[in-house]
N, C-alpha and C positions, 0 to 999 in steps of 0.2 A: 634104562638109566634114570628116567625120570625127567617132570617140566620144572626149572627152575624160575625162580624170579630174583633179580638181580637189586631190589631193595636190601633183601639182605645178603650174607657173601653165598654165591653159589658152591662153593669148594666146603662151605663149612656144611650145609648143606646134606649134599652130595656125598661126604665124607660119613658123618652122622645117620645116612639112611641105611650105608652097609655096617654100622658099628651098629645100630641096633637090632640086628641078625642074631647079634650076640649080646648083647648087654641092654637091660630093660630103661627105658626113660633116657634118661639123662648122663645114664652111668658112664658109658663110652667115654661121648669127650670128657668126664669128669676125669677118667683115669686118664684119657691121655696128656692131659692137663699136667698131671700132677706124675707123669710121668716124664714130660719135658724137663716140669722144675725140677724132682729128682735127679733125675739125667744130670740137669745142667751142674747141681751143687755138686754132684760124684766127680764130673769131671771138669770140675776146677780147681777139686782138690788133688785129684791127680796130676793135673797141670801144674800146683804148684807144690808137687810133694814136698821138695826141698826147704821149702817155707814152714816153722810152725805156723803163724797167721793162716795158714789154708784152713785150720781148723774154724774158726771163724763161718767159713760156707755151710758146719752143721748144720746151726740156725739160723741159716739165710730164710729157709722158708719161713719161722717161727716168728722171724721179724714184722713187728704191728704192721707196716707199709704193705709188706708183700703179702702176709695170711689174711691181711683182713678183706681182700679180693681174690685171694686164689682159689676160692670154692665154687666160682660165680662162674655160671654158664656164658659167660658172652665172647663175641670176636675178640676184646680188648682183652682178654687172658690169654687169647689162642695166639692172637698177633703177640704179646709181650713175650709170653714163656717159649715160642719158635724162634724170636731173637735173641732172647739169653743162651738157648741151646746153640744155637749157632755160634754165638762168642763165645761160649765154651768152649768148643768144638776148635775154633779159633786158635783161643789163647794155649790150647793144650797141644793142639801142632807147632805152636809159634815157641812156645817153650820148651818145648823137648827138639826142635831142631829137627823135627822129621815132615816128610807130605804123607798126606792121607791116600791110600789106595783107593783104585776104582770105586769099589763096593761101599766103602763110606766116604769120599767124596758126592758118589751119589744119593746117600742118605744126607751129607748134612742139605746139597740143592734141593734136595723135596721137603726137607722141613723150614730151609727158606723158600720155597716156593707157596707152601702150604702159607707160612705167613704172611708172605707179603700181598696173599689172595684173598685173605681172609677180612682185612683191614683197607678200606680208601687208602688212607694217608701212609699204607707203613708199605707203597713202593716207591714213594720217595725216600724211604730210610735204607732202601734195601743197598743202595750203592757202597755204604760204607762196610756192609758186610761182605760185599764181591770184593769190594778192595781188599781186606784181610785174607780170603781165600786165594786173592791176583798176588797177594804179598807172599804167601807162604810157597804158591808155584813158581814167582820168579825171585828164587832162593833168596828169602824174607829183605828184599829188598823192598823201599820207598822210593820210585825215582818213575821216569817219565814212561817206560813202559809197562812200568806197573799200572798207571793211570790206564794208560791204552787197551787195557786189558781190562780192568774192570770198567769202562767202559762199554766196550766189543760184548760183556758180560750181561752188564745191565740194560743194553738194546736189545740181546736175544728175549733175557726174563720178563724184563716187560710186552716185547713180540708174543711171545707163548703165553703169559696171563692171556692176554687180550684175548688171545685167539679161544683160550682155552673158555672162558666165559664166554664170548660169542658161542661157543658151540654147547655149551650146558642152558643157554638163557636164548628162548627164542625172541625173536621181536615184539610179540604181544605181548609178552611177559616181560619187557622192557619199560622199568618205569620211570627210569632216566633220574634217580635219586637228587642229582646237581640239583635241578630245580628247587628242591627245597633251602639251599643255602641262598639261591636267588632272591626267592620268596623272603627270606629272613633277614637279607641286606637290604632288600627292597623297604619290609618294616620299619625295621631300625633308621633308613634313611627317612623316611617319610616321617616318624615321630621326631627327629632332630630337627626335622624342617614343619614342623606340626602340621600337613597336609599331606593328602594320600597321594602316591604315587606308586599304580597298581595297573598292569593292562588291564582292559575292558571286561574279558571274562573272568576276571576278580572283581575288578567294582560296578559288574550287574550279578555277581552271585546272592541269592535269596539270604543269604545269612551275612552278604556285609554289612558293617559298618566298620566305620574309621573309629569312634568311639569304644566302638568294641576290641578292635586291635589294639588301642593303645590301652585297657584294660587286660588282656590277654597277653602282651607280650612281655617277655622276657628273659632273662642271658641265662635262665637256668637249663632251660628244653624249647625247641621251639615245635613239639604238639599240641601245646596250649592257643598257638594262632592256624595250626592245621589239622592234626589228626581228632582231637575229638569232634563229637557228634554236633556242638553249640560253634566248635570255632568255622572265625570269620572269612576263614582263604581256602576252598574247596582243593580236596586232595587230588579228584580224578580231574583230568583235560585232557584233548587231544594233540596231536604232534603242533598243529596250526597254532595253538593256543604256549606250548612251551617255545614257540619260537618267537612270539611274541613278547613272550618272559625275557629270555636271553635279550634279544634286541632292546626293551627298556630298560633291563639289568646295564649292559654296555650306556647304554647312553646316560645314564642314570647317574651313574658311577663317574664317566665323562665330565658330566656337569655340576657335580656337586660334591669331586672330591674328599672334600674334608669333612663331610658329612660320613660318607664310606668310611674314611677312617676312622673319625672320631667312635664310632660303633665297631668296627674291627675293635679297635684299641679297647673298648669299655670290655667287648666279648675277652680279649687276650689275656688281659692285666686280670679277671675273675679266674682265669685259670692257673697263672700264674700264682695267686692265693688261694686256693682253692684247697679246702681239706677234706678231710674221711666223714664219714656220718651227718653227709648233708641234712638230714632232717629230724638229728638231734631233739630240737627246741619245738618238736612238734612229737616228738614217740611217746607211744603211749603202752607201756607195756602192760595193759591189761589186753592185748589181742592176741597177745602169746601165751597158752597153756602152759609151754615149759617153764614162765617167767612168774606163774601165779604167786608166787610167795613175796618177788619182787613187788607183784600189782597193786598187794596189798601194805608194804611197806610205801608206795608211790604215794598211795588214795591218801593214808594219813600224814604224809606229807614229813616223813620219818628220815632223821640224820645219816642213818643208813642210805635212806634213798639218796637224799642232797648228796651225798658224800658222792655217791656212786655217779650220779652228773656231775659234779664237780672234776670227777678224774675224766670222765669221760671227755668233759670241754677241754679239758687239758690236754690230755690224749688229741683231740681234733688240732688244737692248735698247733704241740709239739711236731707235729708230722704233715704239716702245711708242705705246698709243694713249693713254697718260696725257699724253704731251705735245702729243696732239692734240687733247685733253680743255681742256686746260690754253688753249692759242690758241682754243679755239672759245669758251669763255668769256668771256676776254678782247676776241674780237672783238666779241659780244651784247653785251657793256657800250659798246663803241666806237662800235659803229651804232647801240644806242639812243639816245646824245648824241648823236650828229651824226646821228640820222636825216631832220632836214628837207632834211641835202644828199642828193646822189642818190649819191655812191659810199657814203654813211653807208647810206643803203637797202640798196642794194645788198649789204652786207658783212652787213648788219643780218636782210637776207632767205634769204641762203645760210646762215648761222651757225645760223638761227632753225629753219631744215628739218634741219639737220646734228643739234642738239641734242634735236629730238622722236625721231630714230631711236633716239635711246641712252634716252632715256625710256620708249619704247614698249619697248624691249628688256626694261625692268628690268618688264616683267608677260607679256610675250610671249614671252619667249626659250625655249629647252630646251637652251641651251651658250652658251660662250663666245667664242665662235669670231670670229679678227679679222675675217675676211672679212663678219659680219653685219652690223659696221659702216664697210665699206668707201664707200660713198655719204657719210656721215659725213669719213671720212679725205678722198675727192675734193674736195668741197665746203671745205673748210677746206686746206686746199695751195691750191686755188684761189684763197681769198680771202687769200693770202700780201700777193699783187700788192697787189689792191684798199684794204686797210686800209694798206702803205706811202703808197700815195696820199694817204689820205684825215688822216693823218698828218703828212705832210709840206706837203697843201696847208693844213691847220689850223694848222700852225706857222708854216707863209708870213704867211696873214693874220693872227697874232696879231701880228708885227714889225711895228710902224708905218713 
């Protein structure tokens, strides 16, 4: 089966080694990818046949937010497009009034199992999706032992992750990733307090300096104070040495509050604005062969080019994640009132998973990066449709 290491997700992995049996490179998860998203657009529009607006889910994929990252190999595709498939999956039981049988109940838990494996942060989201599944078997009821059930749910899913990566990732190959977010509060607090505060086996490593951290650091990635060859905070240590970390992390945090947060808060509030084409104002598209015609529109500094940054800036801006911040909100308020209808749930359960990812970010994160909350962005373009609906049918009935 093979030795995993648990820096990156082992299930993506693991999954990826038997896909290229069959598919060369990258190609696998690319189609599986892009099989989820398919999957999902197909069946929400069957979920909402009765609706023209289902047409709308055509181009869901075409949409700037979501095509301009659905090509991209990483966890944050695999995690987002598993949770849309799943509320698909969802919304289309929950609207036709029927439960899924054995055989795809247990397809849609392996593809939230797959996701919520593949991503830290998205088994904290997973609960709102077991609720939807606890809601459709206890005959699409909201109510107390719906809770209890997804609960009973989400203790087993997270019991079997664990267990499951324990048994894919041996202890050597355990690199214990937490550390790095340590490391990176650690930072951050020490520049707010303009002095280092680092265990020992940091500030005797050959390549410290504090001068240099505060040179290196910053909310966009935090490889620039560990992973490359110049930075300041050595990557490898032993168990002795991260326990050292945690223990001044805790006490750290302890005593200087507001320091931890003030740096949460600056990490949070960058993702919270955070847009597409972070390094814009730095591309240079003479590295691109395919662009050569552009490169040479670039070099002379041609209307064409400006034009073509100017939409581009505009583009970054127009699709800020503030105003996707902004509708996810707005939706949580929408589906908690209407939550005894079912597209009220339904808007109310996607919104509800969409909003712990940017939660969990603001303690988990080590950058700002939009793609971390790209499952966030899916999930909320998705419930565009749903909340029109559930809008328009509250206005119907309200007209006597």
């Amino acid at each position: 089966m093979g030795i995993y290491s648990d820096h990156h997700p082992p299930i993506m992995a693991l999954f990826w080694r038997y896909l290229l049996v069959v598919f060369p490179y990258t190609s696998g998860l690319f189609i599986f990818h892009m099989l989820l998203l398919y999957s999902s657009c197909l069946i929400f529009i069957q979920a909402l046949k009765e609706y023209p607006a289902k047409c709308v889910y055509l181009f869901y994929p075409l949409f700037p937010p979501i095509f301009l990252y659905s090509s991209m190999i990483w966890k944050d595709v695999g995690f987002a497009f598993s949770f849309l498939f799943v509320s698909a999956a969802i919304t289309y039981f929950v609207m036709h009034n029927k439960k899924p049988n054995m055989l795809q109940l247990f397809f849609i838990l392996l593809i939230l199992f797959y996701g919520s494996a593949v991503k830290f942060q998205a088994i904290y989201c997973a609960p709102f999706m077991l609720l939807g599944i606890c809601y459709i078997f206890n005959n699409f009821k909201l109510n107390f032992k719906t809770l209890i059930y997804a609960v009973c749910a989400y203790a087993a899913l997270f019991f079997v992750l664990n267990q499951f990566n324990n048994f894919l990732v041996p202890q050597a190959k355990k690199c214990d990733s937490w550390k790095f977010v340590k490391i990176y509060d650690l930072a951050g607090i020490s520049l707010d307090l303009n002095r280092p505060i680092f265990p020992d086996y940091i500030l005797n490593y050959k390549n410290f300096s504090f001068d240099l951290v505060k040179e290196k650091f910053n909310y966009e990635r935090v490889d620039d104070i560990v992973f490359n060859a110049d930075s300041p905070i050595p990557r490898v240590e032993t168990e002795e040495n991260r326990m050292q970390l945690l223990s001044l992390w805790k006490e750290t945090v302890f005593r200087h509050p507001v320091s931890y947060l003030k740096h949460r808060f600056r990490n949070w509030i960058r993702i919270i604005f955070a847009k597409p084409l972070e390094k814009l104002d730095t591309l240079d598209f003479n590295q691109f062969e395919t662009f050569s015609w552009f490169a040479k529109l670039q070099s002379k500094g041609s209307i064409l080019a400006k034009l073509v940054f100017f939409l581009l800036k505009a583009f970054r801006y127009l699709f800020s994640f503030i105003f996707v911040f902004i509708f996810m909100i707005f939706y949580l308020f929408l589906g908690f009132a209407k939550r005894k209808s079912r597209l009220g749930f339904i808007l109310l359960m996607m919104n509800c998973a969409a909003l712990t990812l940017v939660l969990v970010l603001s303690l988990f994160s080590m950058a700002s990066l939009l793609r971390y909350v790209y499952m966030s962005v899916c999930l909320v373009h998705a419930s565009h449709v749903i909340a029109y609906l559930l809008i328009k049918t509250s206005y119907s009935e309200a007209i006597p």
